[in-house]
DRENDRENKOL-689075 format. One record per residue (C-alpha): x negated, y negated, z; residue number from 1. Coordinates in steps of 0.02 Angstrom, whole numbers. Layout:
REC        x        y        z     i
REC        X        Y        Z   NUM
...
END
This chain:
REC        x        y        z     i
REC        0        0        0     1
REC      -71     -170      -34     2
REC      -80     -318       54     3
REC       83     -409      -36     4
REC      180     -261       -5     5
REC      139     -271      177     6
REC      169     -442      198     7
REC      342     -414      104     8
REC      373     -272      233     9
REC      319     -363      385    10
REC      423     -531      316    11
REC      602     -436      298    12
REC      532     -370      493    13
REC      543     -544      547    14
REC      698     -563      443    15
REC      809     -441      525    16
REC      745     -452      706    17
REC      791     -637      701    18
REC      962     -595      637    19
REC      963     -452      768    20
REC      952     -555      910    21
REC     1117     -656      867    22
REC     1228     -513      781    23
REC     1375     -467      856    24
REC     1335     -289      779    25
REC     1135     -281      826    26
REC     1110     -109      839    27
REC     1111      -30      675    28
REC      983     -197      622    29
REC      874     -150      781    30
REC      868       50      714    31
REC      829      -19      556    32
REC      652     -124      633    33
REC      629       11      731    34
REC      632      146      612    35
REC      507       56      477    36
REC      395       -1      653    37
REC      376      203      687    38
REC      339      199      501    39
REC      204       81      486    40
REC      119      133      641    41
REC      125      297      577    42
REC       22      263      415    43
REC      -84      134      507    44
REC      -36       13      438    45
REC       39      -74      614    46
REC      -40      -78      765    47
REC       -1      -63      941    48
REC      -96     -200     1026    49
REC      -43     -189     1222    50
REC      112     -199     1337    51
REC      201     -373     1385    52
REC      323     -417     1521    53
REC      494     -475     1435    54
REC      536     -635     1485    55
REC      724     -612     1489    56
REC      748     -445     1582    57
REC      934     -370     1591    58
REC     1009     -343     1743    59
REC      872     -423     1847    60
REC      768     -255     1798    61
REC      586     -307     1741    62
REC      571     -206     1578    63
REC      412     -206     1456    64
REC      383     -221     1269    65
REC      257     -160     1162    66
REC      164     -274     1059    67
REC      135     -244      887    68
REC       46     -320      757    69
REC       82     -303      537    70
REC      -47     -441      452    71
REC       -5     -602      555    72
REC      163     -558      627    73
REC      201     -463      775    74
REC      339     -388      858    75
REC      413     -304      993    76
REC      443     -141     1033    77
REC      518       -5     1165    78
REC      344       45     1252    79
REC      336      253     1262    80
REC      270      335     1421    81
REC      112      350     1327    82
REC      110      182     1275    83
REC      111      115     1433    84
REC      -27      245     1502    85
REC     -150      205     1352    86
REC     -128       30     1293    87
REC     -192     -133     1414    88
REC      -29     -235     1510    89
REC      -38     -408     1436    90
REC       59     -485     1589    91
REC      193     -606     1519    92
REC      232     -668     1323    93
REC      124     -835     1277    94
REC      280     -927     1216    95
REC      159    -1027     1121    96
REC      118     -873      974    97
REC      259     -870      843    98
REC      269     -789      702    99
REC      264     -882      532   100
REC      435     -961      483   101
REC      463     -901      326   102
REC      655     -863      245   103
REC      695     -720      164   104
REC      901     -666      139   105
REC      961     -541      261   106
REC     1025     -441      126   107
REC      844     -430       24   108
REC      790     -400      201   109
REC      867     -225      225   110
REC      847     -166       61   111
REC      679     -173       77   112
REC      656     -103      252   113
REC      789       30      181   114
REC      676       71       25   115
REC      516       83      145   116
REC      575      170      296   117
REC      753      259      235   118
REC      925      188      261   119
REC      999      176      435   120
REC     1155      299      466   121
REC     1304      203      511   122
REC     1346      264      712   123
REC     1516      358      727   124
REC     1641      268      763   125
REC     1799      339      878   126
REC     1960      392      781   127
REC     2107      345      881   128
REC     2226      465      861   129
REC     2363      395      721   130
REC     2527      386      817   131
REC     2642      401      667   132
REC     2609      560      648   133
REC     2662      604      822   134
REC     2855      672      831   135
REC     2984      568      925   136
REC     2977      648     1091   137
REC     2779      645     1087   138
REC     2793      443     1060   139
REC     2902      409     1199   140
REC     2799      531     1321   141
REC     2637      421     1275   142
REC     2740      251     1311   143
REC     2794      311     1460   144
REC     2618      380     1520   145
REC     2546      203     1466   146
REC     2658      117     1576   147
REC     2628      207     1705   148
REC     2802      312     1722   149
REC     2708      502     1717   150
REC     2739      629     1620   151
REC     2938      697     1637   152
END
């Protein structure tokens, strides 16, 4: 892989985390990083540079990232147990390192992390069970379980 391809891989990176962090659907754009970060490390092409303290833990539980670096971006990843045996603790993110702003569409984005790394698989969601097909007498029995009658 050459350098351009890299940077193009490591720009649509910085593409869909940024759009990650505000979706209202972020998960299947975080697998999507994720699975082309495992990718690139894997062909050494990324690499794992040391352990950081997030600075907005959930919950009021410290949690840690892994640092990673493609070219002149880096990013932030899950740490493994063997990540955090084997690779140096940073202490906490130097707000003042940014990655390069540079635009590239969401959509071109994910194409290209989907032709690198494979496409994402869409999570399962719940059927709810379709009502209408329910006879009469199963209908009312559900009403009256929902508002709290019991069964008869």
């Amino acid at each position: 892989m050459n350098e351009k391809q890299i940077e193009t891989i490591a720009v649509a990176l910085y593409t869909v985390n940024k759009h990650a962090k505000v979706a209202s659907k972020e998960s299947q754009l975080y697998l999507l990083k994720n699975n082309a970060l495992n990718k690139l490390l894997r062909e050494g092409i990324a690499k794992k540079i040391g352990i950081h303290k997030a600075t907005s833990a959930k919950y009021s539980k410290q949690q840690l990232e892994l640092l990673i670096q493609i070219g002149r971006f880096t990013f932030h990843q899950k740490p493994t147990k063997h990540d955090l045996k084997n690779f140096p603790h940073l202490g906490e993110r130097d707000e003042g390192i940014r990655n390069p702003k540079i635009h590239m569409p969401l959509k071109k984005a994910r194409q290209t992390l989907e032709q690198y790394a494979g496409r994402v698989k869409q999570p399962e969601l719940k059927k709810k069970k379709d009502d209408s097909k329910l006879s009469l007498w199963e209908r009312n029995k559900k009403a009256q379980e929902k508002i709290g009658l019991g069964s008869w």
